[in-house]
N, CA, C and O of each residue as an XYZ file, in Angstrom:
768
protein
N       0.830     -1.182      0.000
C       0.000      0.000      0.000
C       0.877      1.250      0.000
O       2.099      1.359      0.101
N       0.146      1.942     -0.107
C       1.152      3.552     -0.253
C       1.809      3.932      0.895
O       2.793      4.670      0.842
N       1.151      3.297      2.425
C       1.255      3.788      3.302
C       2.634      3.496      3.607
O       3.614      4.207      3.829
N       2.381      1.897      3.540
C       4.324      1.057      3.742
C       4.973      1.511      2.838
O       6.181      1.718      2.956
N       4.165      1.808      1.531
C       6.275      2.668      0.778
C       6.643      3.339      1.747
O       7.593      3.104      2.494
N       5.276      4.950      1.807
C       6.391      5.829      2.616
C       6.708      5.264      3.962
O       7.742      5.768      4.398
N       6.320      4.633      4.543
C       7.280      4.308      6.239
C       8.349      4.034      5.570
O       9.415      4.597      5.820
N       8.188      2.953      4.438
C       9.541      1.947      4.062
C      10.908      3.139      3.769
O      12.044      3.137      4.242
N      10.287      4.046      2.856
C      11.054      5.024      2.203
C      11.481      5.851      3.251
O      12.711      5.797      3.219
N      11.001      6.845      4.483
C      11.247      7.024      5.658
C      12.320      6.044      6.427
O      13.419      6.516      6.717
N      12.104      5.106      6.655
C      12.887      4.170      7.438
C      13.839      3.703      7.192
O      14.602      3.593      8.152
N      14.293      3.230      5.977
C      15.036      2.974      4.743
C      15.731      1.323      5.356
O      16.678      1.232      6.137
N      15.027      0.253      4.806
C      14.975     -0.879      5.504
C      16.150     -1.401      5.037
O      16.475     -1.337      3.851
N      16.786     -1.898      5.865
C      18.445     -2.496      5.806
C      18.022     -4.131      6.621
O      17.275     -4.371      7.569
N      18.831     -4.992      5.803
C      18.654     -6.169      6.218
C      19.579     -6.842      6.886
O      19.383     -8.051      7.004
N      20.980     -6.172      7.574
C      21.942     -6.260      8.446
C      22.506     -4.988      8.631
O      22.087     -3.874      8.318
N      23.920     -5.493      9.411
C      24.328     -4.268      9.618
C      25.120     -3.429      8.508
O      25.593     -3.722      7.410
N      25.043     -1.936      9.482
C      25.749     -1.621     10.219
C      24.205     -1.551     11.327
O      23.155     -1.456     10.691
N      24.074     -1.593     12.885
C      23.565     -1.586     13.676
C      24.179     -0.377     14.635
O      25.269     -0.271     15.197
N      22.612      0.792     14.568
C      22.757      1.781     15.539
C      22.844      1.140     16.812
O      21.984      0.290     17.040
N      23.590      1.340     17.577
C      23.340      1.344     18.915
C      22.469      1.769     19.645
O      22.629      2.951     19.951
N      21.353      1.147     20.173
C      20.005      1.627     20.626
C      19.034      2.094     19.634
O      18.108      2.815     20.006
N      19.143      1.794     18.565
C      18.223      2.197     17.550
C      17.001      0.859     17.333
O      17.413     -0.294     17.452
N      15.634      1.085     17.040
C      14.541      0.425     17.240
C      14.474     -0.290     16.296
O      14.727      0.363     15.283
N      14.151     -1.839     15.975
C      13.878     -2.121     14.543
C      12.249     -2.538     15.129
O      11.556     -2.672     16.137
N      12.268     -2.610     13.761
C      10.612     -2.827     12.889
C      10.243     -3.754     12.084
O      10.375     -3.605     10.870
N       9.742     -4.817     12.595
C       8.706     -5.706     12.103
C       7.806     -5.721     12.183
O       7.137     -5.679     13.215
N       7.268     -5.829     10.461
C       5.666     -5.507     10.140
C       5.375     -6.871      9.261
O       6.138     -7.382      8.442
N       4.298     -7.240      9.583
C       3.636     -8.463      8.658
C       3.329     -8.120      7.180
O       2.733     -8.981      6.533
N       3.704     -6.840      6.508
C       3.797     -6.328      5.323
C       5.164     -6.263      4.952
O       5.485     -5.930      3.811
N       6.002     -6.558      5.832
C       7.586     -6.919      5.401
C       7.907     -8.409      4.860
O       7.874     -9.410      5.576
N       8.166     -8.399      3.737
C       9.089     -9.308      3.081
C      10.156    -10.070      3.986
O      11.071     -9.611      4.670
N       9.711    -11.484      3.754
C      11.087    -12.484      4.875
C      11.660    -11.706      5.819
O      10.818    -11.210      6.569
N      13.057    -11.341      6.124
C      13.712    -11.027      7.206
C      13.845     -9.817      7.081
O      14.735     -9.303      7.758
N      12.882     -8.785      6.031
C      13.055     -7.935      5.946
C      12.337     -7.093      7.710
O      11.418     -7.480      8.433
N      13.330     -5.794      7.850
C      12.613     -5.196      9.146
C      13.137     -3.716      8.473
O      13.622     -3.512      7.359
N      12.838     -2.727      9.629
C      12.646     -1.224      9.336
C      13.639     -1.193     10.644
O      13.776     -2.179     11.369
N      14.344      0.108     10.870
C      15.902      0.557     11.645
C      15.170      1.704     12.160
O      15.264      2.430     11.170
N      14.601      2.286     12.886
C      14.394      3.573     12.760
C      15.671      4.474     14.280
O      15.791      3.687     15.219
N      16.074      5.156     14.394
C      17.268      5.948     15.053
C      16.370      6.189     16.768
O      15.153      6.373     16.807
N      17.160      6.142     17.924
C      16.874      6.003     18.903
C      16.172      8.017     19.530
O      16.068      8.491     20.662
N      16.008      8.339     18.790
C      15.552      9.606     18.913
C      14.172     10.114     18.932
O      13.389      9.398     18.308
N      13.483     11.536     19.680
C      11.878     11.274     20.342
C      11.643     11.965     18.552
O      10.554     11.621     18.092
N      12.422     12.758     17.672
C      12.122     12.675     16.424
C      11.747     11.949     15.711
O      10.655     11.951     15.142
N      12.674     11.142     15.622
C      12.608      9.638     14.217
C      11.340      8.830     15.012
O      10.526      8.249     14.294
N      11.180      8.789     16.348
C       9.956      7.825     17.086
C       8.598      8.613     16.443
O       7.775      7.857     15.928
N       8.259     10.191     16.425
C       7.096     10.648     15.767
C       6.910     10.531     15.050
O       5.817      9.982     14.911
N       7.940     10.985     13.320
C       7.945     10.499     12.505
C       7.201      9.382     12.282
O       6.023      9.565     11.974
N       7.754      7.871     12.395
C       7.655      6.724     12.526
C       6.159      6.279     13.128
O       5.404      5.541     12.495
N       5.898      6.734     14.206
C       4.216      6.647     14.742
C       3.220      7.280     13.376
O       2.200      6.800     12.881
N       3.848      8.318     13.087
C       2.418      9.335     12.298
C       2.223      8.068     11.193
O       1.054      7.689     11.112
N       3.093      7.429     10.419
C       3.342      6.819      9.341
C       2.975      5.263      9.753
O       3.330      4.680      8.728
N       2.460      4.210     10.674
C       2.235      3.256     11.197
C       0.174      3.420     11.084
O      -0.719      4.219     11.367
N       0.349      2.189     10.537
C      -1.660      2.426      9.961
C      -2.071      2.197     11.678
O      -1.247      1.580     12.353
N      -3.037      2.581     12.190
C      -3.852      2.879     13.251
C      -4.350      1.472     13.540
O      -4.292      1.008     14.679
N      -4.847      0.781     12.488
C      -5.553     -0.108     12.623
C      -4.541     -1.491     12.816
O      -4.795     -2.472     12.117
N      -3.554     -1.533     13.643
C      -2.652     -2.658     13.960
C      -2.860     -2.599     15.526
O      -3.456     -1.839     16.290
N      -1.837     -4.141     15.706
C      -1.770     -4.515     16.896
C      -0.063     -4.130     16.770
O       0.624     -3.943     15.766
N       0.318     -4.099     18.341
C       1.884     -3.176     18.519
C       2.229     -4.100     19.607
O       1.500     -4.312     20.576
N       3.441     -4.670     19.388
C       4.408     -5.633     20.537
C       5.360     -5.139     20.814
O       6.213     -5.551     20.029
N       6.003     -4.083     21.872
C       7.699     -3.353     22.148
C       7.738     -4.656     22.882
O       6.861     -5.242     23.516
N       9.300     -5.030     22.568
C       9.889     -5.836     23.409
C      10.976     -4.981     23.942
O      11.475     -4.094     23.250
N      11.413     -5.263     25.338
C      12.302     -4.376     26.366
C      13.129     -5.280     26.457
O      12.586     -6.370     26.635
N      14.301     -5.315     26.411
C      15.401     -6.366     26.775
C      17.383     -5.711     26.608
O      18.024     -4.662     26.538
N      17.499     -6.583     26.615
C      19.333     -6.203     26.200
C      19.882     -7.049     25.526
O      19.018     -7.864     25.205
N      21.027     -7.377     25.045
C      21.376     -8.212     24.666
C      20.949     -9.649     23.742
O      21.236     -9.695     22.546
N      20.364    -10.596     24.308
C      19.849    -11.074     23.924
C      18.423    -11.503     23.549
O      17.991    -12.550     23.066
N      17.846    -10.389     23.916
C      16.481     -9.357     23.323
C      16.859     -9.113     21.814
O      16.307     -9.451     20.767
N      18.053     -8.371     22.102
C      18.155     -7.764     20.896
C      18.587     -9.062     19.568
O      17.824     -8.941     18.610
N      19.256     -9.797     19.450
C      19.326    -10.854     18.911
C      20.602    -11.152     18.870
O      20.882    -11.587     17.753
N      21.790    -11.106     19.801
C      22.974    -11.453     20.230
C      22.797    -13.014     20.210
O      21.876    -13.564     20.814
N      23.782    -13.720     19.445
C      23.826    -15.333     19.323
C      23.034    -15.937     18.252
O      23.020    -17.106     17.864
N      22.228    -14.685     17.755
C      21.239    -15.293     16.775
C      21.976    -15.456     15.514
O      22.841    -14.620     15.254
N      21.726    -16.524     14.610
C      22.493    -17.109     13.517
C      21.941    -15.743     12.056
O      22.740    -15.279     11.243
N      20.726    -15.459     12.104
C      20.535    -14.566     11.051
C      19.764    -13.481     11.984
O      19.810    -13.399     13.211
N      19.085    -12.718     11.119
C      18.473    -11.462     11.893
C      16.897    -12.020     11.857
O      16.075    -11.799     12.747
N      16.626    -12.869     10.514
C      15.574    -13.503     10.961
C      14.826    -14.556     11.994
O      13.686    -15.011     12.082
N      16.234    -14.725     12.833
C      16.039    -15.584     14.031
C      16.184    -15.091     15.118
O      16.409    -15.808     16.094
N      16.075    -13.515     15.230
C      16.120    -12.779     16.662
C      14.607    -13.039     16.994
O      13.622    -13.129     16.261
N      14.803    -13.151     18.687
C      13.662    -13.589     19.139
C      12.396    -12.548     19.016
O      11.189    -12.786     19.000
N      13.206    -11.151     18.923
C      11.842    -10.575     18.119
C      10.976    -10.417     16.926
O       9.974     -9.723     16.755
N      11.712    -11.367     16.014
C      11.162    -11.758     15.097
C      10.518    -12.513     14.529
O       9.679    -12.533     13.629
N      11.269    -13.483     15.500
C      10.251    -15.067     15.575
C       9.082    -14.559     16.721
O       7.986    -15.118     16.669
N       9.289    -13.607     17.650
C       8.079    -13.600     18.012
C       6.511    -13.104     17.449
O       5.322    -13.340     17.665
N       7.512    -12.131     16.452
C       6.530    -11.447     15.591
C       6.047    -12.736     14.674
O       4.927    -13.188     14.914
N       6.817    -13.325     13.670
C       6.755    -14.209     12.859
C       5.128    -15.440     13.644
O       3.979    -15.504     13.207
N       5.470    -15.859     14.312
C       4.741    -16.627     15.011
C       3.030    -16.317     15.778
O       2.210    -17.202     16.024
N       2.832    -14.665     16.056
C       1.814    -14.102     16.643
C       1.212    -13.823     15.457
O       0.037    -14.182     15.383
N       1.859    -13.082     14.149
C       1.031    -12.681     13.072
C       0.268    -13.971     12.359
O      -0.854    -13.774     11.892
N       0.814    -15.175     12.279
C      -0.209    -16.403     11.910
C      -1.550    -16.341     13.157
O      -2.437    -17.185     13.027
N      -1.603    -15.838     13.744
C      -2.512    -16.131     15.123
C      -3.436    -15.276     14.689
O      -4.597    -15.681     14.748
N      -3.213    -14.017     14.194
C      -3.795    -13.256     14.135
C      -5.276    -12.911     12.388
O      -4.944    -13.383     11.300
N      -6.187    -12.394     12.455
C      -6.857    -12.600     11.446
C      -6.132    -11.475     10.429
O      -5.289    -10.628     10.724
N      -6.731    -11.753      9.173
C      -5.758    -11.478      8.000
C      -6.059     -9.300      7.561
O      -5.613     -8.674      6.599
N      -6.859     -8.832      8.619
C      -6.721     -7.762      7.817
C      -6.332     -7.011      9.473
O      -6.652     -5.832      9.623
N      -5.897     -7.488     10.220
C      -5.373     -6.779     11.379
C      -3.550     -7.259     11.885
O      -3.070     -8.190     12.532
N      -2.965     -6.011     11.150
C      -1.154     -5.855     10.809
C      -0.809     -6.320     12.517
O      -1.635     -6.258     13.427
N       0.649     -6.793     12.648
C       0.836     -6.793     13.657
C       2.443     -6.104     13.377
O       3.149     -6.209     12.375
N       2.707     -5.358     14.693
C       3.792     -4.583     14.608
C       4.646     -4.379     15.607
O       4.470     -3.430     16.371
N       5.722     -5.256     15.754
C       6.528     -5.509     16.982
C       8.074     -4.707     16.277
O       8.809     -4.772     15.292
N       7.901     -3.944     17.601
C       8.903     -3.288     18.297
C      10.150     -3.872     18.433
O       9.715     -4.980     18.750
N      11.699     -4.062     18.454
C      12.403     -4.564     19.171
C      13.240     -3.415     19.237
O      14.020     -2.796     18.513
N      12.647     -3.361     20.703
C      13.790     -2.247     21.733
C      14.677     -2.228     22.894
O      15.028     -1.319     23.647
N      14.966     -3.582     22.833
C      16.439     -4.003     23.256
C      17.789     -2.735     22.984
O      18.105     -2.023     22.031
N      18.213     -2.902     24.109
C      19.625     -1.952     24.449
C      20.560     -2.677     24.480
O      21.044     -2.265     25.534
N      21.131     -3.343     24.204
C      22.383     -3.883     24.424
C      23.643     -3.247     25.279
O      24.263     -2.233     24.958
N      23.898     -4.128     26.519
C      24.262     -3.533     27.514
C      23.691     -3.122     28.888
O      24.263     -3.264     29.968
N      22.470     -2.591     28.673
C      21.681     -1.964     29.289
C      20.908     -2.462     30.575
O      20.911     -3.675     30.787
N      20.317     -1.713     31.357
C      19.657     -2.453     32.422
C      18.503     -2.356     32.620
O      17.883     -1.785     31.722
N      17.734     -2.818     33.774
C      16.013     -2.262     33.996
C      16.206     -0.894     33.782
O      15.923     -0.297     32.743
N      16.764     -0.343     34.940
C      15.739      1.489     35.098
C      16.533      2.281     33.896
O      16.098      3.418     33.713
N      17.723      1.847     32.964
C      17.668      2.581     32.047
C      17.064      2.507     30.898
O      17.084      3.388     30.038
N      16.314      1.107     30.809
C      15.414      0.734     29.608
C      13.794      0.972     30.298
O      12.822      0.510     29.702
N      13.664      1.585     31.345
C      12.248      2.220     31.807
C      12.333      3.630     31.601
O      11.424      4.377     31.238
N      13.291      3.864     31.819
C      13.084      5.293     31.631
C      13.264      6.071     29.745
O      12.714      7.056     29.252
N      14.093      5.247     29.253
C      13.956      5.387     27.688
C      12.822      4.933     27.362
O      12.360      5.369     26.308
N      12.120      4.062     28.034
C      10.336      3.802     27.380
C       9.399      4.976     27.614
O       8.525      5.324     26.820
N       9.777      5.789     29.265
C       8.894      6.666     29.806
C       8.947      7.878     28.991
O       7.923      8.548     28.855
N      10.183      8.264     28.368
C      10.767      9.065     28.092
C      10.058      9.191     26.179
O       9.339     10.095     25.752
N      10.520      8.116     25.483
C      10.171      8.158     24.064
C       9.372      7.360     23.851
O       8.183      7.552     23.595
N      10.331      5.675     23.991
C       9.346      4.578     22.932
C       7.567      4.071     23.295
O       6.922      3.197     22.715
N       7.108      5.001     24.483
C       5.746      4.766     24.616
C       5.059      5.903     23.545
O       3.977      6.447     23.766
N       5.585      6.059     22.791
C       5.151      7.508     21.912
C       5.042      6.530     20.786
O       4.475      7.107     19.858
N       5.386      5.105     20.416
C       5.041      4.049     18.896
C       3.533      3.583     19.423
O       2.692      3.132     18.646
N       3.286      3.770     20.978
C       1.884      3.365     21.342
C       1.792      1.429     21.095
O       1.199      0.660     20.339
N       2.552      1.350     21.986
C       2.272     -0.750     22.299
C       1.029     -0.673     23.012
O       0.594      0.114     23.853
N       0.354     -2.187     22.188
C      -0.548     -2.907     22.944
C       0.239     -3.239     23.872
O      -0.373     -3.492     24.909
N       1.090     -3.322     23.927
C       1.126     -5.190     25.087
C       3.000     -4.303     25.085
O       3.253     -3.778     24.001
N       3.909     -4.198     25.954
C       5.469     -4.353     26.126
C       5.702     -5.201     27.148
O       5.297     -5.196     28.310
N       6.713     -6.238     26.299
C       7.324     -6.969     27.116
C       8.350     -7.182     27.204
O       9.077     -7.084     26.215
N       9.026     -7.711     28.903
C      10.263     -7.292     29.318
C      10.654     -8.463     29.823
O      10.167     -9.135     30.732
N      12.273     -8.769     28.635
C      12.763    -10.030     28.655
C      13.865     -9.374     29.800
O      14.198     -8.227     29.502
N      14.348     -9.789     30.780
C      15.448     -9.079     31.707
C      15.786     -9.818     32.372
O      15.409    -10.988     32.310
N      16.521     -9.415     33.131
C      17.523    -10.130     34.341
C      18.727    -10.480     34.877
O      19.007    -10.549     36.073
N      19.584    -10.747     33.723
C      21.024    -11.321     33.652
C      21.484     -9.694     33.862
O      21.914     -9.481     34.995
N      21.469     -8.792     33.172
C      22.044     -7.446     32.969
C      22.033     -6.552     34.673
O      22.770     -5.698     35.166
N      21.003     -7.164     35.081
C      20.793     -6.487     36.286
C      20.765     -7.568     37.468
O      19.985     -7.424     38.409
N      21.374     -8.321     37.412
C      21.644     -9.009     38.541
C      22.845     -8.763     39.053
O      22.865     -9.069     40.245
N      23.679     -8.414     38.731
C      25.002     -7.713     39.015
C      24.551     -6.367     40.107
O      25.061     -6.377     41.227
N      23.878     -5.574     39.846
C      23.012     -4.536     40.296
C      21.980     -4.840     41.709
O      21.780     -5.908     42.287
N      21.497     -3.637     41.963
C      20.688     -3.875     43.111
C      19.356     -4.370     42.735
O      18.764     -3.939     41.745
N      18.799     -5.425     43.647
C      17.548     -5.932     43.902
C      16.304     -5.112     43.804
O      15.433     -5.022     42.939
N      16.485     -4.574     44.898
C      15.540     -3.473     44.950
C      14.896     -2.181     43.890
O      13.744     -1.804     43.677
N      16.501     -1.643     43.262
C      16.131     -0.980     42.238
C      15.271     -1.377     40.867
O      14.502     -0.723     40.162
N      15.807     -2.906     40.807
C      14.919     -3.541     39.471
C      13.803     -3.706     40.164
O      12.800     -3.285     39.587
N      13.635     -4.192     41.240
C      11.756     -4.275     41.674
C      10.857     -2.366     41.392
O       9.759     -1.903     41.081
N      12.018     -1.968     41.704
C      11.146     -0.129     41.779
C      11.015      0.081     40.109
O      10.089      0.703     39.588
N      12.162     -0.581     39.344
C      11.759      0.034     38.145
C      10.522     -1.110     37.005
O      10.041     -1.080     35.872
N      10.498     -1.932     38.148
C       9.702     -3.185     36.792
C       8.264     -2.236     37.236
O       7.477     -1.764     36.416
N       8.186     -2.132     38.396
C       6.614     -1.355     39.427
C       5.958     -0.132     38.669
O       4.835      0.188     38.277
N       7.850      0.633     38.663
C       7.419      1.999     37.701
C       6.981      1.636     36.442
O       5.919      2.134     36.069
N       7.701      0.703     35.538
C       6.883      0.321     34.202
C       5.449      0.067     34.148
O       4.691      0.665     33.384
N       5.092     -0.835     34.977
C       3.686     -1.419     35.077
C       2.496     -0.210     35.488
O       1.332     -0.072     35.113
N       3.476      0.695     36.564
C       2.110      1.820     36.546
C       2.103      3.187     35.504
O       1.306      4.053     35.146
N       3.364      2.838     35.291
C       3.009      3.967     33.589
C       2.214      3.437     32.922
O       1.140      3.985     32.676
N       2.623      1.882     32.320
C       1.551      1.699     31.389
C       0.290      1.278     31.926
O      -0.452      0.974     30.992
N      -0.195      1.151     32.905
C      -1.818      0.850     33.552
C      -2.418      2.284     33.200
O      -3.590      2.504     32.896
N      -1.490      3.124     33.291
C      -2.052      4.910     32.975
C      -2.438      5.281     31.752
O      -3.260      6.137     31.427
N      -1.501      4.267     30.820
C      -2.219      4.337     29.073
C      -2.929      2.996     28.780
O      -3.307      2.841     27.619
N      -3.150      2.069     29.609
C      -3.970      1.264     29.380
C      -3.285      0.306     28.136
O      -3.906     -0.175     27.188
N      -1.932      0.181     28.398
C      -1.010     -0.622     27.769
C      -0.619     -1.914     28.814
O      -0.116     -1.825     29.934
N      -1.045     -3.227     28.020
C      -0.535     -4.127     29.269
C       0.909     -4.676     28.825
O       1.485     -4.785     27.742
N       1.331     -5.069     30.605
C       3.142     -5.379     30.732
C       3.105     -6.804     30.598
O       2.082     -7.326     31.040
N       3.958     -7.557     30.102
C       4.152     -8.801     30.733
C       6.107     -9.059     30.482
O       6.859     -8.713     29.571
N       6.329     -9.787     31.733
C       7.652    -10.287     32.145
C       8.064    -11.410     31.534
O       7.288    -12.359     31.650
N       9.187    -11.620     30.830
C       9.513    -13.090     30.494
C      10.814    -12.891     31.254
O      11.140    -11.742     31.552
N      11.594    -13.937     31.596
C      12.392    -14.854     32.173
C      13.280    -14.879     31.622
O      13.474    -15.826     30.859
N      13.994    -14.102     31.724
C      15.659    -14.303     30.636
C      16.240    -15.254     30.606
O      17.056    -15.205     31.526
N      16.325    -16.165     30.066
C      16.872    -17.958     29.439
C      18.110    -17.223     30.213
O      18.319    -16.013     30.290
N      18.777    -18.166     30.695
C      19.889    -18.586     30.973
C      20.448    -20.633     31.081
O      19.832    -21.647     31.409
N      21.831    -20.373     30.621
C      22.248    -22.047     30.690
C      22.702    -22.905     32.285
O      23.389    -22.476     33.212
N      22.206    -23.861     32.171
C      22.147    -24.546     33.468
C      23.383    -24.981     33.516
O      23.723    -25.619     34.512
N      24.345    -24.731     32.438
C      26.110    -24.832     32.575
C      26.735    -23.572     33.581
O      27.909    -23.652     33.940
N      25.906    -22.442     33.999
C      26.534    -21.615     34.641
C      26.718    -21.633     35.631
O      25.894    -22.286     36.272
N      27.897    -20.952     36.462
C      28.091    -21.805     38.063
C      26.733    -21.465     38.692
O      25.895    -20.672     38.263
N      26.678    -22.329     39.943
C      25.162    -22.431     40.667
C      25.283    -21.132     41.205
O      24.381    -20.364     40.869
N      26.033    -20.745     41.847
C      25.957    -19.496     42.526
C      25.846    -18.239     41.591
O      25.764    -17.063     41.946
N      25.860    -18.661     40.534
C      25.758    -17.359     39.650
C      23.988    -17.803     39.375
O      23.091    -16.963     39.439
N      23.820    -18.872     39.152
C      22.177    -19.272     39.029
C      21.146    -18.909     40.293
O      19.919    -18.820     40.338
N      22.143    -18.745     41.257
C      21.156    -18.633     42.273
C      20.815    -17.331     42.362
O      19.708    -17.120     42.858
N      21.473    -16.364     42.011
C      21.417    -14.777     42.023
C      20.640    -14.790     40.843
O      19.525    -14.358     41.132
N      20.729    -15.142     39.417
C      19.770    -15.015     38.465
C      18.408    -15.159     38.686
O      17.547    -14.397     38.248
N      18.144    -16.547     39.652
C      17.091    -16.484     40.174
C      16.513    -16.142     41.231
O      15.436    -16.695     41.452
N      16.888    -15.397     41.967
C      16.304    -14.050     42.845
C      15.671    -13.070     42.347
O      14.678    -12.542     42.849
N      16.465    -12.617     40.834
C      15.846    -11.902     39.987
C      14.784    -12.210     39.147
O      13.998    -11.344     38.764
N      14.705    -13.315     38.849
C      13.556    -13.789     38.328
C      12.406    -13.810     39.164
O      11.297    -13.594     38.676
N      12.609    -14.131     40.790
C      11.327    -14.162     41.435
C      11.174    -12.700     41.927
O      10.111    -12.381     42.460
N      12.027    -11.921     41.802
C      11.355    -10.354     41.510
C      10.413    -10.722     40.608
O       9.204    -10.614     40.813
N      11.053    -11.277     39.329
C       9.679    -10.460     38.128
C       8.427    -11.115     38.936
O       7.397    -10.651     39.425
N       8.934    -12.258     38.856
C       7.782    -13.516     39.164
C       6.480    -12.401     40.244
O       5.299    -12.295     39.912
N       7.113    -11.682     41.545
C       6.692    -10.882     42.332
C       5.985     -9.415     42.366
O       5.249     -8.835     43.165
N       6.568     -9.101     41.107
C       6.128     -7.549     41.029
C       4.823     -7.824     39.683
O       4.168     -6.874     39.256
């Protein structure tokens, strides 16, 4: 449709790198195979990008780091935000787009990937953001990731955007004591 040239033409869809650092990609069920959209980590390029997104879709931000973002993944079509997209848009009926977010930071932690949501990426307007986390912030304080998963959940109860937590995979090869701190953090999410 006319609408996806211009996003497409706006966005200017690249099918690897070079990779902005903190920059958003875009998967749309009107994208071609592994094709996705790059758009620049800025509250500019985010308006842009909203005005130009048809109204009539469903919206998935995924929040994560690292392996959110698709670190380990063999192509770009096998980042987990793509297969997540890939997999929800069959679910879905054929004239309602689905449009997932992947806004993974690489590097990054809870309260600085809450506050870059509070700040811009709630301006693409998600149904649903979800927050793959844990490993990044287990190094970090307890407490602060419980204050910032709390702060996420009551921003978005305020736009009537729902949260949900996934469980950051980790390998059962890692020492126990490093597993046991991973999972403290997990029964935060599990908790908040």
């Amino acid at each position: 449709s006319d609408g996806v040239t211009q996003l497409l033409h706006f966005l200017a869809i690249q099918e690897g790198p070079p990779y902005q650092h903190g920059a958003i990609q875009i998967k749309r069920s009107g994208l071609p195979g592994s094709e996705f959209a790059e758009i620049s980590n800025t509250r500019e390029a985010i308006l842009q990008s909203e005005a130009l997104l048809p109204e009539a879709s469903r919206r998935l931000m995924v929040l994560g780091t690292s392996q959110t973002w698709g670190e380990g993944a063999g192509t770009r079509a096998d980042q987990l935000v793509f297969r997540i997209h890939d997999l929800l848009s069959q679910r879905l009926q054929d004239d309602v787009e689905l449009i997932a977010f992947n806004a993974a930071f690489r590097g990054g932690d809870c309260a600085e990937l809450v506050e870059r949501y509070k700040d811009r990426l709630y301006l693409l307007q998600p149904d649903v953001v979800a927050v793959n986390l844990s490993n990044n912030d287990s190094y970090k304080d307890p407490e602060q990731f419980a204050a910032s998963l709390t702060a996420l959940i009551a921003f978005n109860e305020r736009r009537g955007v729902r949260t949900a937590f996934v469980l950051e995979a980790n390998s059962r090869e890692t020492d126990s004591k490093r597993l046991a701190v991973l999972d403290e953090f997990h029964q935060i999410m599990r908790r908040v």
